[in-house]
Structures are given as C-alpha cells and as structure tokens.
PDB file of N, CA, C and O in Angstrom:
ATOM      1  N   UNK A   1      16.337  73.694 -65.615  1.00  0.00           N
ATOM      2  CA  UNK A   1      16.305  72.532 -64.759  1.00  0.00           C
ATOM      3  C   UNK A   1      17.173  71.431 -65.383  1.00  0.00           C
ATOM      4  O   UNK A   1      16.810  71.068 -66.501  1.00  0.00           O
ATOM      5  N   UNK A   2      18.487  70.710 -64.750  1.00  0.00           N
ATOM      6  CA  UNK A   2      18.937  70.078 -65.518  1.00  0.00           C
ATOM      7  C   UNK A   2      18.348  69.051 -64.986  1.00  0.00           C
ATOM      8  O   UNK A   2      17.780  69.077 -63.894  1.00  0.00           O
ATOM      9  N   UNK A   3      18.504  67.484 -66.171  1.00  0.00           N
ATOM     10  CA  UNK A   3      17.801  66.328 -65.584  1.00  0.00           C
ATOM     11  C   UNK A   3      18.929  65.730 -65.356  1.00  0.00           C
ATOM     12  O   UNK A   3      20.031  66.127 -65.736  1.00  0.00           O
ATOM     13  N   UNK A   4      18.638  64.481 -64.552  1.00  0.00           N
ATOM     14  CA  UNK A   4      18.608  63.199 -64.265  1.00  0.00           C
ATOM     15  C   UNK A   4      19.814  62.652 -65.171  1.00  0.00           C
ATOM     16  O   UNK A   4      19.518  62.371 -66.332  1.00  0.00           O
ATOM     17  N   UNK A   5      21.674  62.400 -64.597  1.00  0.00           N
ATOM     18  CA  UNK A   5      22.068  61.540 -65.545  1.00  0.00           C
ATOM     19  C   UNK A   5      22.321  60.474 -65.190  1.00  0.00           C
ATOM     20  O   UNK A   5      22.161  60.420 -63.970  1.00  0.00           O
ATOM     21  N   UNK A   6      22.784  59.147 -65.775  1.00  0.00           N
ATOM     22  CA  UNK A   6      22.555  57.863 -66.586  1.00  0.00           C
ATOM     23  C   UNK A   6      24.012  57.740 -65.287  1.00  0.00           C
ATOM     24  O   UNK A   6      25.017  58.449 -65.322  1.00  0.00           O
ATOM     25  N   UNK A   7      23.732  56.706 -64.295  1.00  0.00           N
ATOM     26  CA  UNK A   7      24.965  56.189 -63.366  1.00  0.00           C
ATOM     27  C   UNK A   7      26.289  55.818 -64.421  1.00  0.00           C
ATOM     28  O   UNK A   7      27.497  56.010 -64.287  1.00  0.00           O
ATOM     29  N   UNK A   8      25.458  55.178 -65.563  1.00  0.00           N
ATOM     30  CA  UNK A   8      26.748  54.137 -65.916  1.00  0.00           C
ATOM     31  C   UNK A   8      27.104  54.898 -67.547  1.00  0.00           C
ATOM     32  O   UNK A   8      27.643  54.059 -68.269  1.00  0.00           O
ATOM     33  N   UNK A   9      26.964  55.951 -68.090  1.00  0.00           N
ATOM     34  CA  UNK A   9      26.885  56.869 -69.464  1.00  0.00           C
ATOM     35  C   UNK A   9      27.494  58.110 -68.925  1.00  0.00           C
ATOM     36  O   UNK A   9      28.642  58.431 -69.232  1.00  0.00           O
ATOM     37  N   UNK A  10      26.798  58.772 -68.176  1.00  0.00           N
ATOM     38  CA  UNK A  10      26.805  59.857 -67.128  1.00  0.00           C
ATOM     39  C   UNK A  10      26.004  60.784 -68.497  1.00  0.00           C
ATOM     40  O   UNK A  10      26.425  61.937 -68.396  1.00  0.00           O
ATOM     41  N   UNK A  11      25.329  60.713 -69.330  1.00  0.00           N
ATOM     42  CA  UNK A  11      24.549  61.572 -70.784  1.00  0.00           C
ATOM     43  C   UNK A  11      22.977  61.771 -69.595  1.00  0.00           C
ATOM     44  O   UNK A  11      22.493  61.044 -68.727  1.00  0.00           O
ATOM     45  N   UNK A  12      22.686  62.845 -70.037  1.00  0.00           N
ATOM     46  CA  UNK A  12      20.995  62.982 -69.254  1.00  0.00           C
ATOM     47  C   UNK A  12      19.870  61.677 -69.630  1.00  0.00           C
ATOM     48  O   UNK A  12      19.822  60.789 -70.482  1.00  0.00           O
ATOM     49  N   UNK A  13      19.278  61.986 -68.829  1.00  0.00           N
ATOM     50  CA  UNK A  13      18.095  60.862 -69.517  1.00  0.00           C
ATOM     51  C   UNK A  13      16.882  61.591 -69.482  1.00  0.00           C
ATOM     52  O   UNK A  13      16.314  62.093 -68.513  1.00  0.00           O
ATOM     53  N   UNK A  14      16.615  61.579 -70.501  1.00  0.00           N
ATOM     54  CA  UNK A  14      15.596  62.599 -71.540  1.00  0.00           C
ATOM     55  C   UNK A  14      14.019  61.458 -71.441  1.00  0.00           C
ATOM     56  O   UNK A  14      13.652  60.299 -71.640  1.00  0.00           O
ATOM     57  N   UNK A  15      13.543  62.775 -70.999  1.00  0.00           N
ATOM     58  CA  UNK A  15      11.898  62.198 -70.410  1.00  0.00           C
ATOM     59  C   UNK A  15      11.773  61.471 -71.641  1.00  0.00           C
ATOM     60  O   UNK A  15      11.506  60.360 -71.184  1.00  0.00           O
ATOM     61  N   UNK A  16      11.781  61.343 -72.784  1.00  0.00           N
ATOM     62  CA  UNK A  16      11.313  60.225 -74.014  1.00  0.00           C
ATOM     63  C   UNK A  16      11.819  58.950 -73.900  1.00  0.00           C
ATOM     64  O   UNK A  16      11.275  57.981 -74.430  1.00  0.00           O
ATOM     65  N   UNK A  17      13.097  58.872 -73.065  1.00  0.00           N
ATOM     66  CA  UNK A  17      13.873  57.687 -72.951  1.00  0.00           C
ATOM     67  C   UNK A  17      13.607  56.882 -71.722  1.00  0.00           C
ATOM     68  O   UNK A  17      13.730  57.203 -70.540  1.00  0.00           O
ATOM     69  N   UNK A  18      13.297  55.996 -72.155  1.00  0.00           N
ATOM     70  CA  UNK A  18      13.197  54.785 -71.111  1.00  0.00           C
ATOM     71  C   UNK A  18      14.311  54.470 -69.972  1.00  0.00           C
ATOM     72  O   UNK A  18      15.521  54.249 -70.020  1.00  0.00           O
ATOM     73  N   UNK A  19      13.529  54.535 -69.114  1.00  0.00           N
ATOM     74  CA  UNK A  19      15.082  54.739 -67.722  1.00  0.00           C
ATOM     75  C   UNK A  19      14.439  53.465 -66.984  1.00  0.00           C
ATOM     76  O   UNK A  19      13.253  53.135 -67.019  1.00  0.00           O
ATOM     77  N   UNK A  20      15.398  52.878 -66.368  1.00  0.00           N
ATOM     78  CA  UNK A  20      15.491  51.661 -65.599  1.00  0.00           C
ATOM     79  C   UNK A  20      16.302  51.894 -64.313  1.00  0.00           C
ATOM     80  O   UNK A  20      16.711  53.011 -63.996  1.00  0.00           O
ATOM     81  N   UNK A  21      16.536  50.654 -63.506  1.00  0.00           N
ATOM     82  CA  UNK A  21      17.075  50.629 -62.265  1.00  0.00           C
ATOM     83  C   UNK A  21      17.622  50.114 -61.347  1.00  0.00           C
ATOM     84  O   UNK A  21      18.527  49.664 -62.050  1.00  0.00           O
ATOM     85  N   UNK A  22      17.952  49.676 -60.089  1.00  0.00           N
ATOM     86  CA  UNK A  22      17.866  48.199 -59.606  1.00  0.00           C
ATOM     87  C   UNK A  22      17.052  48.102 -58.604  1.00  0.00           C
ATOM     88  O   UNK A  22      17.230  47.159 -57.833  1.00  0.00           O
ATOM     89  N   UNK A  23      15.684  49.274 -58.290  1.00  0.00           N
ATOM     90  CA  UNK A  23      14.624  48.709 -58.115  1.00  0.00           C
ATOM     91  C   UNK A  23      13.868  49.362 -58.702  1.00  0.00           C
ATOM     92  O   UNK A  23      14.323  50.262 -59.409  1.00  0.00           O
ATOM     93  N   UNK A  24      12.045  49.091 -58.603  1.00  0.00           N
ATOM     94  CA  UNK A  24      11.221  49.710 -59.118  1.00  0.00           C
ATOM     95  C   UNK A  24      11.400  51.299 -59.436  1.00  0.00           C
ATOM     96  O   UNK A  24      10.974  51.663 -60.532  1.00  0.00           O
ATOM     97  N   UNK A  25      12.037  52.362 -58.519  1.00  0.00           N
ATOM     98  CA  UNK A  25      11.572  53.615 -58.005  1.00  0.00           C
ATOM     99  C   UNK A  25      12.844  53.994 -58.167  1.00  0.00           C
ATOM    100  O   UNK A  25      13.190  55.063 -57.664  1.00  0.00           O
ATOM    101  N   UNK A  26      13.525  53.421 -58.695  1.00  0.00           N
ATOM    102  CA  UNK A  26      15.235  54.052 -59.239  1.00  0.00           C
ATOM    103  C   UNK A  26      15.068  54.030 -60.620  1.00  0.00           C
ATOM    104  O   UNK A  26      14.697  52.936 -61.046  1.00  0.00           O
ATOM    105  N   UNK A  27      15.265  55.104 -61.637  1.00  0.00           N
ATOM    106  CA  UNK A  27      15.492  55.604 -62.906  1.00  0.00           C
ATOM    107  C   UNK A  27      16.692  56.621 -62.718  1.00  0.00           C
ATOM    108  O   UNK A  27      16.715  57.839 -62.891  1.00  0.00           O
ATOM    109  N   UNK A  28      17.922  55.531 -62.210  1.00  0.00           N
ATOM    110  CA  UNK A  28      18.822  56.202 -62.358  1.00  0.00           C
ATOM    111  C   UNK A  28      20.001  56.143 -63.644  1.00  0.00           C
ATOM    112  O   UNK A  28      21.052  56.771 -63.769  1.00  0.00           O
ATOM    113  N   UNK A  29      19.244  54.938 -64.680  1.00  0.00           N
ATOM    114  CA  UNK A  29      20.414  54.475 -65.543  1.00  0.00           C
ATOM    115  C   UNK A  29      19.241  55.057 -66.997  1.00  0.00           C
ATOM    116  O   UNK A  29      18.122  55.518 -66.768  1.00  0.00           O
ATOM    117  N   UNK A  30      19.857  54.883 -68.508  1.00  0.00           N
ATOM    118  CA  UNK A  30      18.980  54.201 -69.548  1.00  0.00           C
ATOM    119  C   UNK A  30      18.879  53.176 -69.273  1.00  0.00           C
ATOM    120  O   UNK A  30      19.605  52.548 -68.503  1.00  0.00           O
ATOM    121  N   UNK A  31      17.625  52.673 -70.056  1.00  0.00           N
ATOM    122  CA  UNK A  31      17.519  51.009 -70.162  1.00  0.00           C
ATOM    123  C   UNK A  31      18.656  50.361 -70.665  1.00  0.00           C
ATOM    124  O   UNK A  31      19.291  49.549 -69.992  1.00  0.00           O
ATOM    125  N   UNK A  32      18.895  50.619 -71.602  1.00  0.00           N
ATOM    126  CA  UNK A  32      20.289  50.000 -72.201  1.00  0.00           C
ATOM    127  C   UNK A  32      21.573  49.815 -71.182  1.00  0.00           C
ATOM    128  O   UNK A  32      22.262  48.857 -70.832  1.00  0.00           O
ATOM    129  N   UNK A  33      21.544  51.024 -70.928  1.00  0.00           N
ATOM    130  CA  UNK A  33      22.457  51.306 -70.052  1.00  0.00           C
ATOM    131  C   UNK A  33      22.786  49.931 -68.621  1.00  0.00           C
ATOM    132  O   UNK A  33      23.692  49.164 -68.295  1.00  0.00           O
ATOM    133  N   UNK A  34      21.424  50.299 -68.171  1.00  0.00           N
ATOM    134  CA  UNK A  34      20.695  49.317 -67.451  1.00  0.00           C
ATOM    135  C   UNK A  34      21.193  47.554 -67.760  1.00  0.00           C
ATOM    136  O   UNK A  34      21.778  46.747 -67.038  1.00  0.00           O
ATOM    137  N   UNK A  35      20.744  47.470 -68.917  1.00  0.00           N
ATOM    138  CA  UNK A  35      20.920  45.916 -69.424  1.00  0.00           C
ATOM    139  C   UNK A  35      22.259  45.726 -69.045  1.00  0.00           C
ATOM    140  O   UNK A  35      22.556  45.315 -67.923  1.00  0.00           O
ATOM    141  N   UNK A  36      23.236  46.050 -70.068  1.00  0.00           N
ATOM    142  CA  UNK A  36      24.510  46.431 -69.719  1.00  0.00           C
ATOM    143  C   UNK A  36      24.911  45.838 -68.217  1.00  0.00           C
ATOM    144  O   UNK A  36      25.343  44.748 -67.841  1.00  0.00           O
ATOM    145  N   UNK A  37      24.550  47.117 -67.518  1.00  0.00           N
ATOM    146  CA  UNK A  37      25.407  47.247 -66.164  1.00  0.00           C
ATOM    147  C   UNK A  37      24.480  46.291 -64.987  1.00  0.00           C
ATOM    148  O   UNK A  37      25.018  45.940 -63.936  1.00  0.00           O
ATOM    149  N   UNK A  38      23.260  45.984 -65.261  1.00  0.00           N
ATOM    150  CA  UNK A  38      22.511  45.490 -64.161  1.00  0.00           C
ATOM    151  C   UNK A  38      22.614  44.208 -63.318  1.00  0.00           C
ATOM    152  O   UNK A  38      22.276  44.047 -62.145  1.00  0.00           O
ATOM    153  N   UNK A  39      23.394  42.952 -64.554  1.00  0.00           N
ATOM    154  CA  UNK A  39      23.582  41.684 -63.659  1.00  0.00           C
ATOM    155  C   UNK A  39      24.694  41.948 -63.232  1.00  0.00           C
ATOM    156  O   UNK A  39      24.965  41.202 -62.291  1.00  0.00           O
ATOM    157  N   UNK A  40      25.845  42.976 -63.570  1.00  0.00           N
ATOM    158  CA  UNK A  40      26.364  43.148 -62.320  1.00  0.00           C
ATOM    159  C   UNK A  40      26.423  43.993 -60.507  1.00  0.00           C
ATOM    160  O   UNK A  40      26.857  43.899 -59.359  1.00  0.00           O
ATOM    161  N   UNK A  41      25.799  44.605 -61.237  1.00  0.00           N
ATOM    162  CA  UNK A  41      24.694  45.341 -60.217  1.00  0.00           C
ATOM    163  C   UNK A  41      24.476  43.962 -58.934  1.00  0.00           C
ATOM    164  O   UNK A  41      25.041  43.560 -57.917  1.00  0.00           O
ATOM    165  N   UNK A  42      23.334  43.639 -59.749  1.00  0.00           N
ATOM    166  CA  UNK A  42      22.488  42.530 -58.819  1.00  0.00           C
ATOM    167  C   UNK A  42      23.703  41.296 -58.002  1.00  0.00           C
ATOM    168  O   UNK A  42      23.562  40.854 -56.861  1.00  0.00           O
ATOM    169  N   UNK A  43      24.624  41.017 -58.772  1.00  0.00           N
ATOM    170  CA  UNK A  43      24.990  39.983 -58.439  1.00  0.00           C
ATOM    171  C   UNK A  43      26.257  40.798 -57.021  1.00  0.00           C
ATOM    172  O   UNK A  43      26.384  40.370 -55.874  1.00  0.00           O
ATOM    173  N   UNK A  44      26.756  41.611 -57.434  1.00  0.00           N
ATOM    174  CA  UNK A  44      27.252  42.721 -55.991  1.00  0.00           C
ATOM    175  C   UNK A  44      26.525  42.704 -54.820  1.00  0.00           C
ATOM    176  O   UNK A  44      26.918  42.346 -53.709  1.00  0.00           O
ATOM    177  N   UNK A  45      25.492  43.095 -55.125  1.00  0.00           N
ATOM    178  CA  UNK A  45      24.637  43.483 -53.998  1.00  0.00           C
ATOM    179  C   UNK A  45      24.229  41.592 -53.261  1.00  0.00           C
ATOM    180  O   UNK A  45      23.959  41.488 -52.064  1.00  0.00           O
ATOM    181  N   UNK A  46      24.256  40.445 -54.093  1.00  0.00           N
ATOM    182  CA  UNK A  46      24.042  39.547 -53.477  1.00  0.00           C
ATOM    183  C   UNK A  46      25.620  38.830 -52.950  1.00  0.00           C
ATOM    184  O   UNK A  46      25.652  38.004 -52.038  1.00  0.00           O
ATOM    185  N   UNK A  47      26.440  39.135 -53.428  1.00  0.00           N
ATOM    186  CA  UNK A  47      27.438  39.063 -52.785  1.00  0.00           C
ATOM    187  C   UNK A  47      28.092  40.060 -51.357  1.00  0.00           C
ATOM    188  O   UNK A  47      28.965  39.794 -50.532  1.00  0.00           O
ATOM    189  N   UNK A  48      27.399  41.018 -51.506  1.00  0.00           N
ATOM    190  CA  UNK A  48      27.696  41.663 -50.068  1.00  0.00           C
ATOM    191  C   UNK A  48      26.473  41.097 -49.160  1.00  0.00           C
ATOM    192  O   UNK A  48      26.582  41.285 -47.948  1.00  0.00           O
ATOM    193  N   UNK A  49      25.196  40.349 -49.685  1.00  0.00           N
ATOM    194  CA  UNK A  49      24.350  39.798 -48.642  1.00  0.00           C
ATOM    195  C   UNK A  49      24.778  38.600 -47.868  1.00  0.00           C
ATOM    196  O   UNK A  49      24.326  38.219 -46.789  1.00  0.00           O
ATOM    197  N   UNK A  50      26.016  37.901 -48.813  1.00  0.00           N
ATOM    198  CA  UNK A  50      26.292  36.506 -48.323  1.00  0.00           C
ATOM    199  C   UNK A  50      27.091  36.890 -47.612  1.00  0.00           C
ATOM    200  O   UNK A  50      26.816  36.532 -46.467  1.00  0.00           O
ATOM    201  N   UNK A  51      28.387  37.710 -47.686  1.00  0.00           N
ATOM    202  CA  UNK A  51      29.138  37.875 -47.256  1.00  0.00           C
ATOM    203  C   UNK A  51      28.609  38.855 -45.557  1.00  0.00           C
ATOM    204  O   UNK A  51      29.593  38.886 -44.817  1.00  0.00           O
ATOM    205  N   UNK A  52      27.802  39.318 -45.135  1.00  0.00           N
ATOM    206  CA  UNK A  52      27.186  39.732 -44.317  1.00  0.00           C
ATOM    207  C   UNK A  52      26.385  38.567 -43.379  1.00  0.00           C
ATOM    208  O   UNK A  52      26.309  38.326 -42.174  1.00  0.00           O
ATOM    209  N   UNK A  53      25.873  38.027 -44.530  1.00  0.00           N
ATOM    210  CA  UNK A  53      25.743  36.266 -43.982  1.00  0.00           C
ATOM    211  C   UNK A  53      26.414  35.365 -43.279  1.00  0.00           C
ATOM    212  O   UNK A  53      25.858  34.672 -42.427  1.00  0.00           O
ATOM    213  N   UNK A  54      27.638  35.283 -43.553  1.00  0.00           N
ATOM    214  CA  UNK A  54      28.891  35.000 -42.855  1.00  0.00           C
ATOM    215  C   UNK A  54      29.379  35.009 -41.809  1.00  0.00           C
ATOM    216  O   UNK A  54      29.784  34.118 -41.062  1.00  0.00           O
ATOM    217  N   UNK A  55      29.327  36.372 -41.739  1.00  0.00           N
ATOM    218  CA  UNK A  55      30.314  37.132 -41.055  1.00  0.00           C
ATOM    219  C   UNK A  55      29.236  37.317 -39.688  1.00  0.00           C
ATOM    220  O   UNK A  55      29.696  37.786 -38.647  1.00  0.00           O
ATOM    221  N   UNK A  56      27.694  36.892 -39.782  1.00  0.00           N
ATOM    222  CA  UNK A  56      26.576  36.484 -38.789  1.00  0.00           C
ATOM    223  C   UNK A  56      26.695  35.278 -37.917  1.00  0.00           C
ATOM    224  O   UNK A  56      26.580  35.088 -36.706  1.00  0.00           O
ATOM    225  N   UNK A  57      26.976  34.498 -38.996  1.00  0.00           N
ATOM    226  CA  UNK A  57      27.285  32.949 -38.575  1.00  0.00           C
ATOM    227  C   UNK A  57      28.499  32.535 -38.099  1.00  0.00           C
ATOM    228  O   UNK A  57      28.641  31.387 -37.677  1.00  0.00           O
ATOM    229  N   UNK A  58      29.719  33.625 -38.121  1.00  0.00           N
ATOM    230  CA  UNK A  58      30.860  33.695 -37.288  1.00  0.00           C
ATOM    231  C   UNK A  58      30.730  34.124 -36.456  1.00  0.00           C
ATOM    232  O   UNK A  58      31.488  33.667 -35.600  1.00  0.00           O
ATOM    233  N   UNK A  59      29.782  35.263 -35.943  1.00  0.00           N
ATOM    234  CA  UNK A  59      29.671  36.047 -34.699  1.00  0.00           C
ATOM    235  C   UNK A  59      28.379  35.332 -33.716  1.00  0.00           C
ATOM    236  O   UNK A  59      28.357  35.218 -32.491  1.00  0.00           O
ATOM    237  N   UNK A  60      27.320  34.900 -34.745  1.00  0.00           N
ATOM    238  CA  UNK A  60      26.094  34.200 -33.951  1.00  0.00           C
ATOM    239  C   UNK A  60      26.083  32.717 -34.056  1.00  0.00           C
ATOM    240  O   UNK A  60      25.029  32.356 -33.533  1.00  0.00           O
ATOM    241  N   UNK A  61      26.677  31.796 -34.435  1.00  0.00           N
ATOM    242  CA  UNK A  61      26.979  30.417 -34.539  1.00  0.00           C
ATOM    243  C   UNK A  61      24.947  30.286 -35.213  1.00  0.00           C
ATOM    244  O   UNK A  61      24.400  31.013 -36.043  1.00  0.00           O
ATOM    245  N   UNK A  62      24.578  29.555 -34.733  1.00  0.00           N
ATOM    246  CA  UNK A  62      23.075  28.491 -34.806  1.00  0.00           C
ATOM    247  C   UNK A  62      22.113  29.829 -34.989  1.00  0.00           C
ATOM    248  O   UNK A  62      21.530  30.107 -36.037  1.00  0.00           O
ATOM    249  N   UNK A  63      22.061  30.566 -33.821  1.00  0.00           N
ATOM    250  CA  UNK A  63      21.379  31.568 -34.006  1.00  0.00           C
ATOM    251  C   UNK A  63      21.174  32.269 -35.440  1.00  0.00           C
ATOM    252  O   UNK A  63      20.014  32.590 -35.699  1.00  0.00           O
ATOM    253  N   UNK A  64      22.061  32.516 -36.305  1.00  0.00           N
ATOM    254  CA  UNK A  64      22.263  33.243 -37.292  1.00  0.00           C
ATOM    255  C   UNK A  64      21.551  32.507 -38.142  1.00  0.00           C
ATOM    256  O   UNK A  64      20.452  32.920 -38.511  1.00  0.00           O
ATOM    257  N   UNK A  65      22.118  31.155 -38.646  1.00  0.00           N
ATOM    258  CA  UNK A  65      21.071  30.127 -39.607  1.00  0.00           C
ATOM    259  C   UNK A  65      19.907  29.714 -39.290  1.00  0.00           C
ATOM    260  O   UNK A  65      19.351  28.862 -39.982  1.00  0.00           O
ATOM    261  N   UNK A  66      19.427  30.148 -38.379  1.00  0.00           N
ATOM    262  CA  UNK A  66      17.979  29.404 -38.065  1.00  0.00           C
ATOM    263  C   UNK A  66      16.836  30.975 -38.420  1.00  0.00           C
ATOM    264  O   UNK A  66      15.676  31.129 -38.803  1.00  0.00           O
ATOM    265  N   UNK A  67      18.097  31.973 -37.985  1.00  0.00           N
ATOM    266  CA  UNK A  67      16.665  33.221 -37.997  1.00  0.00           C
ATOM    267  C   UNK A  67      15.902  33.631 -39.007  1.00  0.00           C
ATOM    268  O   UNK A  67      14.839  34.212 -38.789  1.00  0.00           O
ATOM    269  N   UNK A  68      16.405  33.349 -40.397  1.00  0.00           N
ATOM    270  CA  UNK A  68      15.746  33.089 -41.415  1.00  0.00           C
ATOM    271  C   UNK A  68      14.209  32.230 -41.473  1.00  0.00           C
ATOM    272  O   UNK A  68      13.318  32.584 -42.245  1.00  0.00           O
ATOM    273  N   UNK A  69      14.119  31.484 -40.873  1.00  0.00           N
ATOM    274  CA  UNK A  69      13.153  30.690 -40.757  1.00  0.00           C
ATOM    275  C   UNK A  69      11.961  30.726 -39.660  1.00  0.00           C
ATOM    276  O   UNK A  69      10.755  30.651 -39.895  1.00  0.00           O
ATOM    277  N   UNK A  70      12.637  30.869 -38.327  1.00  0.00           N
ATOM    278  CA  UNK A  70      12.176  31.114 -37.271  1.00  0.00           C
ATOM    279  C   UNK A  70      11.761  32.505 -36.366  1.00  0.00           C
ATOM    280  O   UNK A  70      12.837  33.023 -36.068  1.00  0.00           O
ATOM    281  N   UNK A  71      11.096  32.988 -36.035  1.00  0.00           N
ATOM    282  CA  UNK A  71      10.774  34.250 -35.401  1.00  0.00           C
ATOM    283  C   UNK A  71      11.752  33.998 -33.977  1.00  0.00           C
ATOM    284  O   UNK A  71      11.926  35.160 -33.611  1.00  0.00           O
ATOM    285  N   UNK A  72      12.146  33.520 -33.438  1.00  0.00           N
ATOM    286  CA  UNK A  72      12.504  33.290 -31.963  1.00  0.00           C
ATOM    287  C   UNK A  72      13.552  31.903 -31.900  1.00  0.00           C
ATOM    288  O   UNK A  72      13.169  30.781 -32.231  1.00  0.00           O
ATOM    289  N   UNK A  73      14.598  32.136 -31.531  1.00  0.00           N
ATOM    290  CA  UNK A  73      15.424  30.480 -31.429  1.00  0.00           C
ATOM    291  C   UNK A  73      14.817  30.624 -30.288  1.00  0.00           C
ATOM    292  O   UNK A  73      14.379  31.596 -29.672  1.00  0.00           O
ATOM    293  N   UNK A  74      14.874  29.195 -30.055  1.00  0.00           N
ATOM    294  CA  UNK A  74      14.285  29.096 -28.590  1.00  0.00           C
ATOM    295  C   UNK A  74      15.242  28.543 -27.648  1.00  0.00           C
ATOM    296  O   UNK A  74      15.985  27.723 -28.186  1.00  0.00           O
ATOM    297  N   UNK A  75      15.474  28.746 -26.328  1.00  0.00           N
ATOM    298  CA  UNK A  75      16.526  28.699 -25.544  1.00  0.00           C
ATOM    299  C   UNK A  75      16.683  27.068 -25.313  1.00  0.00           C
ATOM    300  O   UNK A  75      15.754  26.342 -25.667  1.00  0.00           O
ATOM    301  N   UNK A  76      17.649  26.607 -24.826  1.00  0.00           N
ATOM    302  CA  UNK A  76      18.378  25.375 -24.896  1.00  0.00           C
ATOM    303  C   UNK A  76      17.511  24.985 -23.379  1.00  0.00           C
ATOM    304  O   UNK A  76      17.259  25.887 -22.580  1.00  0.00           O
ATOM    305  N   UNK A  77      17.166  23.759 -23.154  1.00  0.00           N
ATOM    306  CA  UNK A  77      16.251  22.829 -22.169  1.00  0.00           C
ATOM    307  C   UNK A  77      17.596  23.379 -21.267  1.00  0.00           C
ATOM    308  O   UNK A  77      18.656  23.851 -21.678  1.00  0.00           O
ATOM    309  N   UNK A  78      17.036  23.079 -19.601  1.00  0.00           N
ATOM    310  CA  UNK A  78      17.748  22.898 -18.716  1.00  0.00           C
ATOM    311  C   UNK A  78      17.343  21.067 -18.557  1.00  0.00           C
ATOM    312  O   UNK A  78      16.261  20.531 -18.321  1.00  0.00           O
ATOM    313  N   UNK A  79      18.566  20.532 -18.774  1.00  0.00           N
ATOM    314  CA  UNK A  79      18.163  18.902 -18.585  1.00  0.00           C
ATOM    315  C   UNK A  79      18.216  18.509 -16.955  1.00  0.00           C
ATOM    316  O   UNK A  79      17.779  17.457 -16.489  1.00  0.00           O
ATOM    317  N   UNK A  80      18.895  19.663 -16.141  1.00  0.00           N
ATOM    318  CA  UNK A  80      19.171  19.028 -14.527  1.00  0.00           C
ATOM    319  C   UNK A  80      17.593  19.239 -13.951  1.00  0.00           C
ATOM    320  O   UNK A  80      17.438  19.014 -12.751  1.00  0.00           O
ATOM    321  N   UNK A  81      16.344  19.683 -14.785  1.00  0.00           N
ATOM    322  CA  UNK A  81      15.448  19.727 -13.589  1.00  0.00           C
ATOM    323  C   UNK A  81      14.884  18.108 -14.109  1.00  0.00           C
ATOM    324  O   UNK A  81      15.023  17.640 -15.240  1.00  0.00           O
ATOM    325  N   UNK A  82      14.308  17.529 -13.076  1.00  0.00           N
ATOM    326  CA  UNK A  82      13.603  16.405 -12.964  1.00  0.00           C
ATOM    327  C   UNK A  82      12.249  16.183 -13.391  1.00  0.00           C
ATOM    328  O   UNK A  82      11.379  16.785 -12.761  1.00  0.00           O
ATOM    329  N   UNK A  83      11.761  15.135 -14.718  1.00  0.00           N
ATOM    330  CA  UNK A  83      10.487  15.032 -15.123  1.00  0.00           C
ATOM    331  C   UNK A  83       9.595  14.117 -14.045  1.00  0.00           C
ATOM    332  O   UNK A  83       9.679  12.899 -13.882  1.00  0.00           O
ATOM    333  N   UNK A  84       8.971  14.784 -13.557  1.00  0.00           N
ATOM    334  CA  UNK A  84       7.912  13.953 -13.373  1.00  0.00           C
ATOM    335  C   UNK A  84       6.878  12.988 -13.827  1.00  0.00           C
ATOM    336  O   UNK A  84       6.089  13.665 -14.486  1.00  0.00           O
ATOM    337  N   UNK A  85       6.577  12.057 -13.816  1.00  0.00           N
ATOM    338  CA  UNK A  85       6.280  11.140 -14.714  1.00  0.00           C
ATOM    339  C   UNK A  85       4.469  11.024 -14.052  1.00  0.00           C
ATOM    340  O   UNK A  85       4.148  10.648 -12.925  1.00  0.00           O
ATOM    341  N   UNK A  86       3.714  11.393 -14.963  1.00  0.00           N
ATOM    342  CA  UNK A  86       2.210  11.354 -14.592  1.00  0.00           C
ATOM    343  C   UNK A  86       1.989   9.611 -14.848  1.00  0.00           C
ATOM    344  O   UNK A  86       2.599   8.857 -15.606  1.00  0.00           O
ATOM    345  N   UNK A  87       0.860   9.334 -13.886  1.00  0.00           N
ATOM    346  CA  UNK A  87       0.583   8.185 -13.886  1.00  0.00           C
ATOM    347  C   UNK A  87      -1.210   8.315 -14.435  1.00  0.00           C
ATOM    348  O   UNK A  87      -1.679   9.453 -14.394  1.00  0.00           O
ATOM    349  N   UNK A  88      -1.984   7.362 -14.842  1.00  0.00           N
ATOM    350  CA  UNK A  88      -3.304   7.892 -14.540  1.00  0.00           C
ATOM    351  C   UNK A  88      -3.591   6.254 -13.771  1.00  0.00           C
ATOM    352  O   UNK A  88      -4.675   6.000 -13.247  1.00  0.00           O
TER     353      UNK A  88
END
C-alpha cells in the first residue's frame, strides 16, 4: 500500500509524522512542510475570493455588496403609486 505524499516535498508521509493542511480533513502536506507553504496557500485562496468578489460587483452592481449581509435585497419602491394619508 503506498501512502500519502507531502503536496509541497512530494517524500511519503509516514503515519508517525505529523501531517497538516489547509483544512481540518486535508493531511495532504508534513507539518513543516505545511508551515512553509501554508500562508501562501491561504493568502491565494483569499485572493481568488476577492477577486470573484469583484468581478460580482461588476456584473451585480448593489446587489452583490449587500448579499453578504442581507438574505433578500429588497426591490426598489414604486414612487408613482399615491400615499394615502390616514386621518384619525
């Protein structure tokens, strides 16, 4: 059975050795290995989020920045219907 090698070594990673990841349930690197290669890892993956971000807010204007926050934009008033004004 061969094991498991190291993304950024390409050496096996030997059940005694501490394996890491860039999430919980990935032991695809050594730890070391890991240290090494991981803030760039992370900082990739948040640069393809912004950049996806973007490229939302070019295609969805308002919509795009608000959905973060909001479950539903809510549609723009029609101002031509007429308020009625309650009296008591």
């Amino acid at each position: 059975m061969e094991r498991p090698r190291c993304v950024h070594c390409r050496n096996p990673i030997k059940e005694s050795h501490k394996a890491a990841g860039p999430t919980p349930g990935d032991r695809s690197y050594h730890e070391d290995c890991w240290n090494q290669v991981g803030d760039a890892v992370v900082a990739e993956q948040s640069h393809e989020q912004q950049r996806d971000y973007e490229e939302r807010v070019a295609s969805q204007g308002l919509a795009a920045l608000l959905s973060p926050y909001v479950s539903k934009v809510p549609e723009q008033r029609d101002t031509s219907a007429t308020n009625e004004s309650v009296t008591a």
